[in-house]
N, C-alpha and C positions, 0 to 999 in steps of 0.2 A: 514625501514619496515613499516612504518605509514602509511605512502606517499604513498605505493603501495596498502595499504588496504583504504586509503581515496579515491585515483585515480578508483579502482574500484567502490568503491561504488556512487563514482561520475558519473561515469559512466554509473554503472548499473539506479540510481533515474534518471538520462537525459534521459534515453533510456525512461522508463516508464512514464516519464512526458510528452515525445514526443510522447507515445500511447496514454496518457489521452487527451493530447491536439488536433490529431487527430481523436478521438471519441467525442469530444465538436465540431470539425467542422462538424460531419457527423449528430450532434444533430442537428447542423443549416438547413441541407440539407435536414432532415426530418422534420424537420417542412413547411418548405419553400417548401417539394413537392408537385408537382401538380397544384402549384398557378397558372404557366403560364406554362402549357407543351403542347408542340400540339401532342407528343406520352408518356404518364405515366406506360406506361410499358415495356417500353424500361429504361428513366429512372429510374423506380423502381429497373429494374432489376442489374442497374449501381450499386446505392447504395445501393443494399442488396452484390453486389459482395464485396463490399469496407467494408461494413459493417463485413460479415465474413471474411474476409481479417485482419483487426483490433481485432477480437476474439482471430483468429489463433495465432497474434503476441503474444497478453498480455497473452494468454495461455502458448506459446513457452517461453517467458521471466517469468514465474511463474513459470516451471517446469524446469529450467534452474537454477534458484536461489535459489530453495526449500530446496536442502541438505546444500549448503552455510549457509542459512538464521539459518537452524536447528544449525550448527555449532557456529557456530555467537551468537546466541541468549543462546545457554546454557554456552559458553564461557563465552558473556557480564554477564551472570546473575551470575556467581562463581566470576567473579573479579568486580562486583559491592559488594558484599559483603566481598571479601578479602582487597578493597580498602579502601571502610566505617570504614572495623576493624583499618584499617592504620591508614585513618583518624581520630577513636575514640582514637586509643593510643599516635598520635602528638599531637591530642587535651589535652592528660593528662599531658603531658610532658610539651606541649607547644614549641615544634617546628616548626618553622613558615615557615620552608623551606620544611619540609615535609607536612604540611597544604597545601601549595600551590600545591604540585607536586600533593597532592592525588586529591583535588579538581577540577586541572586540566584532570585527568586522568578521574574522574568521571564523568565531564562534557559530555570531548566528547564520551564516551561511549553512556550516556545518549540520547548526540546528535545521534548520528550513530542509536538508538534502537528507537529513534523516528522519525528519516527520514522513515527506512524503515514503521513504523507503519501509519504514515502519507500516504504513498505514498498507500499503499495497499488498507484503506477506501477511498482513492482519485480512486484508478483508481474504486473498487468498487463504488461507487457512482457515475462515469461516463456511466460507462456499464448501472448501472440502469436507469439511465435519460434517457437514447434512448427511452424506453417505455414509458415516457411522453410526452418527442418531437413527438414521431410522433401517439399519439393521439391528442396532439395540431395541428396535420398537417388537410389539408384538406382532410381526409380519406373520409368523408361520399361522397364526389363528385364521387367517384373512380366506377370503375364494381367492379363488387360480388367476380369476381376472385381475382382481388390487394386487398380489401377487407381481404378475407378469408388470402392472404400472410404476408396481417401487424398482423394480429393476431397471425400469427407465430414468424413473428419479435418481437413483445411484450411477448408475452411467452415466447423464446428466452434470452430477454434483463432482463427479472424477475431473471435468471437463471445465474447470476454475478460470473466473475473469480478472485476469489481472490490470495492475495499470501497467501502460507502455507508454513512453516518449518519444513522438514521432512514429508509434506505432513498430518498431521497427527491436528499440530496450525494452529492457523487461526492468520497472521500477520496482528493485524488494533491496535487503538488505545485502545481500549477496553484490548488486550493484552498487549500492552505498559503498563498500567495503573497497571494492576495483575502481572505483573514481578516486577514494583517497590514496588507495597504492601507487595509483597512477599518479595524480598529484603531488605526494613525496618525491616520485623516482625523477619525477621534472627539476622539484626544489630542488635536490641534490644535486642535478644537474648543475644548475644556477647555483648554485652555490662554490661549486669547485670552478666555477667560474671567473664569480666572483674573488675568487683568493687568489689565483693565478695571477 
Protein backbone atom coordinates (compact mmCIF):
# COMPACT_ATOMS: atom_id res chain seq x y z
CA UNK A 1 0.00 0.00 0.00
CA UNK A 2 3.23 2.32 0.19
CA UNK A 3 4.22 1.83 -3.18
CA UNK A 4 0.78 2.93 -4.42
CA UNK A 5 0.75 6.17 -2.22
CA UNK A 6 4.59 6.88 -3.05
CA UNK A 7 3.81 6.03 -6.93
CA UNK A 8 1.17 8.65 -6.76
CA UNK A 9 2.79 11.19 -5.16
CA UNK A 10 5.54 10.57 -7.49
CA UNK A 11 3.66 11.30 -9.95
CA UNK A 12 1.56 13.90 -8.88
CA UNK A 13 5.33 16.24 -7.87
CA UNK A 14 6.65 15.23 -11.95
CA UNK A 15 3.39 16.48 -13.15
CA UNK A 16 3.94 19.93 -11.31
CA UNK A 17 7.63 20.01 -11.65
CA UNK A 18 6.87 19.70 -15.30
CA UNK A 19 4.52 22.80 -15.05
CA UNK A 20 7.20 24.76 -13.17
CA UNK A 21 9.70 23.84 -15.57
CA UNK A 22 7.57 24.86 -18.43
CA UNK A 23 6.67 28.31 -16.84
CA UNK A 24 10.84 28.83 -16.36
CA UNK A 25 10.80 28.26 -20.29
CA UNK A 26 8.12 30.69 -20.95
CA UNK A 27 10.19 33.25 -18.38
CA UNK A 28 12.92 32.80 -21.16
CA UNK A 29 10.55 33.63 -23.89
CA UNK A 30 9.45 36.82 -22.07
CA UNK A 31 12.41 38.16 -21.58
CA UNK A 32 13.78 37.41 -24.93
CA UNK A 33 10.51 39.09 -26.56
CA UNK A 34 10.67 41.30 -29.13
CA UNK A 35 14.55 41.32 -29.42
CA UNK A 36 14.37 40.23 -32.98
CA UNK A 37 10.65 39.86 -34.20
CA UNK A 38 9.57 41.36 -37.44
CA UNK A 39 5.74 40.92 -36.12
CA UNK A 40 5.53 41.26 -31.94
CA UNK A 41 2.19 40.94 -31.78
CA UNK A 42 1.50 38.15 -33.40
CA UNK A 43 4.21 36.68 -31.06
CA UNK A 44 2.99 38.28 -28.02
CA UNK A 45 -0.02 36.82 -28.79
CA UNK A 46 1.66 33.12 -29.11
CA UNK A 47 2.88 33.42 -25.69
CA UNK A 48 0.20 35.01 -23.66
CA UNK A 49 -1.89 31.85 -25.41
CA UNK A 50 0.93 29.45 -23.84
CA UNK A 51 1.21 31.53 -20.96
CA UNK A 52 -2.70 31.04 -19.95
CA UNK A 53 -2.31 27.60 -21.08
CA UNK A 54 0.30 27.00 -18.19
CA UNK A 55 -2.10 28.78 -15.43
CA UNK A 56 -4.94 26.67 -16.50
CA UNK A 57 -2.75 23.45 -16.01
CA UNK A 58 -1.25 24.38 -12.47
CA UNK A 59 -4.85 25.63 -11.59
CA UNK A 60 -6.33 22.13 -12.76
CA UNK A 61 -3.48 20.19 -10.91
CA UNK A 62 -4.17 22.32 -7.45
CA UNK A 63 -7.85 21.82 -7.41
CA UNK A 64 -7.32 18.30 -8.42
CA UNK A 65 -5.01 17.49 -5.35
CA UNK A 66 -6.68 19.97 -2.87
CA UNK A 67 -8.94 17.28 -0.89
CA UNK A 68 -6.13 14.61 -1.32
CA UNK A 69 -3.62 17.06 0.14
CA UNK A 70 -6.25 18.11 3.01
CA UNK A 71 -6.54 14.30 3.77
CA UNK A 72 -2.92 13.70 3.64
CA UNK A 73 -1.79 16.46 5.70
CA UNK A 74 -4.32 15.97 8.87
CA UNK A 75 -3.53 12.25 8.47
CA UNK A 76 0.46 12.86 8.47
CA UNK A 77 -0.05 15.33 11.25
CA UNK A 78 -2.02 12.55 13.91
CA UNK A 79 0.68 9.87 12.95
CA UNK A 80 3.53 12.30 13.24
CA UNK A 81 2.54 12.59 16.82
CA UNK A 82 1.30 8.87 17.39
CA UNK A 83 4.62 7.96 15.93
CA UNK A 84 6.94 10.39 18.22
CA UNK A 85 4.84 8.83 21.26
CA UNK A 86 6.11 5.39 19.74
CA UNK A 87 9.24 6.56 19.38
CA UNK A 88 9.39 8.35 23.05
CA UNK A 89 8.29 4.93 24.70
CA UNK A 90 11.13 2.53 22.56
CA UNK A 91 13.17 5.38 23.56
CA UNK A 92 12.30 4.50 27.54
CA UNK A 93 12.44 1.01 27.08
CA UNK A 94 15.22 0.91 24.65
CA UNK A 95 14.06 -1.02 21.92
CA UNK A 96 16.13 -0.58 19.04
CA UNK A 97 13.90 -2.44 16.64
CA UNK A 98 11.18 -0.34 17.26
CA UNK A 99 13.64 3.04 17.35
CA UNK A 100 14.16 2.08 13.93
CA UNK A 101 10.86 1.24 12.62
CA UNK A 102 9.31 4.57 14.13
CA UNK A 103 12.13 6.72 12.81
CA UNK A 104 11.77 5.15 9.62
CA UNK A 105 8.19 5.83 9.47
CA UNK A 106 8.74 9.40 10.61
CA UNK A 107 11.07 10.15 8.16
CA UNK A 108 9.24 9.46 5.23
CA UNK A 109 6.18 11.08 6.45
CA UNK A 110 8.26 14.06 7.00
CA UNK A 111 9.67 13.48 3.54
CA UNK A 112 6.26 13.20 1.70
CA UNK A 113 4.84 16.65 3.94
CA UNK A 114 7.91 18.34 2.44
CA UNK A 115 7.76 17.48 -1.18
CA UNK A 116 4.51 18.58 -1.34
CA UNK A 117 5.53 21.96 0.60
CA UNK A 118 8.50 22.42 -1.53
CA UNK A 119 6.70 21.97 -4.56
CA UNK A 120 3.77 24.43 -3.84
CA UNK A 121 6.45 27.62 -2.98
CA UNK A 122 8.23 26.33 -6.11
CA UNK A 123 5.68 26.48 -8.64
CA UNK A 124 4.40 29.77 -6.59
CA UNK A 125 7.52 31.35 -7.14
CA UNK A 126 7.56 30.36 -10.82
CA UNK A 127 4.12 32.04 -11.61
CA UNK A 128 5.63 35.11 -9.89
CA UNK A 129 8.86 35.46 -11.77
CA UNK A 130 6.97 35.81 -15.21
CA UNK A 131 6.29 39.55 -13.95
CA UNK A 132 9.96 40.02 -13.63
CA UNK A 133 10.89 38.41 -16.99
CA UNK A 134 8.99 40.24 -18.75
CA UNK A 135 9.78 43.61 -17.30
CA UNK A 136 13.34 42.59 -17.92
CA UNK A 137 11.90 42.04 -21.61
CA UNK A 138 12.20 44.77 -24.20
CA UNK A 139 8.67 46.23 -23.25
CA UNK A 140 9.50 49.98 -23.61
CA UNK A 141 10.20 49.16 -27.71
CA UNK A 142 6.64 47.84 -28.05
CA UNK A 143 3.26 50.11 -29.20
CA UNK A 144 0.89 51.34 -26.40
CA UNK A 145 -1.30 48.58 -27.25
CA UNK A 146 1.35 45.37 -26.33
CA UNK A 147 2.36 47.80 -23.80
CA UNK A 148 -1.00 48.23 -22.02
CA UNK A 149 -1.34 43.79 -22.50
CA UNK A 150 2.01 43.11 -20.49
CA UNK A 151 0.63 45.09 -17.83
CA UNK A 152 -2.15 42.70 -17.71
CA UNK A 153 0.36 39.89 -17.79
CA UNK A 154 2.23 41.26 -14.71
CA UNK A 155 -0.91 41.83 -12.80
CA UNK A 156 -1.81 38.55 -13.86
CA UNK A 157 1.50 36.93 -12.74
CA UNK A 158 1.30 38.98 -9.20
CA UNK A 159 -1.91 36.91 -8.66
CA UNK A 160 -0.02 33.20 -8.09
CA UNK A 161 -1.71 29.67 -7.96
CA UNK A 162 -0.97 28.05 -5.14
CA UNK A 163 -1.70 24.61 -3.77
CA UNK A 164 -4.23 24.47 -0.90
CA UNK A 165 -5.54 21.61 1.24
CA UNK A 166 -9.07 21.48 1.52
CA UNK A 167 -8.90 24.75 -0.32
CA UNK A 168 -9.00 26.52 2.91
CA UNK A 169 -4.30 25.93 3.88
CA UNK A 170 -2.08 27.29 1.96
CA UNK A 171 0.59 24.21 1.07
CA UNK A 172 4.29 26.07 1.09
CA UNK A 173 7.01 25.66 3.38
CA UNK A 174 5.99 28.14 5.81
CA UNK A 175 3.11 25.47 6.64
CA UNK A 176 5.64 22.54 6.61
CA UNK A 177 7.46 24.30 9.26
CA UNK A 178 3.85 25.15 11.73
CA UNK A 179 2.81 21.46 11.24
CA UNK A 180 6.19 20.32 12.79
CA UNK A 181 6.06 23.04 15.50
CA UNK A 182 2.82 21.90 16.16
CA UNK A 183 3.61 18.37 16.27
CA UNK A 184 6.60 18.83 18.72
CA UNK A 185 4.57 21.07 21.13
CA UNK A 186 2.07 17.93 21.19
CA UNK A 187 5.12 15.37 21.81
CA UNK A 188 6.26 17.31 24.58
CA UNK A 189 3.18 17.18 25.70
CA UNK A 190 3.13 13.44 25.87
CA UNK A 191 5.91 13.10 26.90
CA UNK A 192 5.71 14.96 30.32
CA UNK A 193 3.11 12.69 30.45
CA UNK A 194 4.46 10.01 30.10
CA UNK A 195 7.09 10.50 33.07
CA UNK A 196 4.77 11.59 35.53
Amino acid sequence: MSFIHKGGDSLFLAIMLHVCGQVQLLRVEFVNFGVESSNPSEEFSKILTRHQHLLDQASLLADTISFVLMVQLLISCVLICIIGFQLILALKVGDMIMIFKTLTVQTTLLTQMFAYSYVGDYMKYQIEEIAHAIFSSNWYWLSFKLMRNILFVIVRSQQPIQLMAGKFLVVNMQTFMSIIKTSLSYLSVLRVMVEM
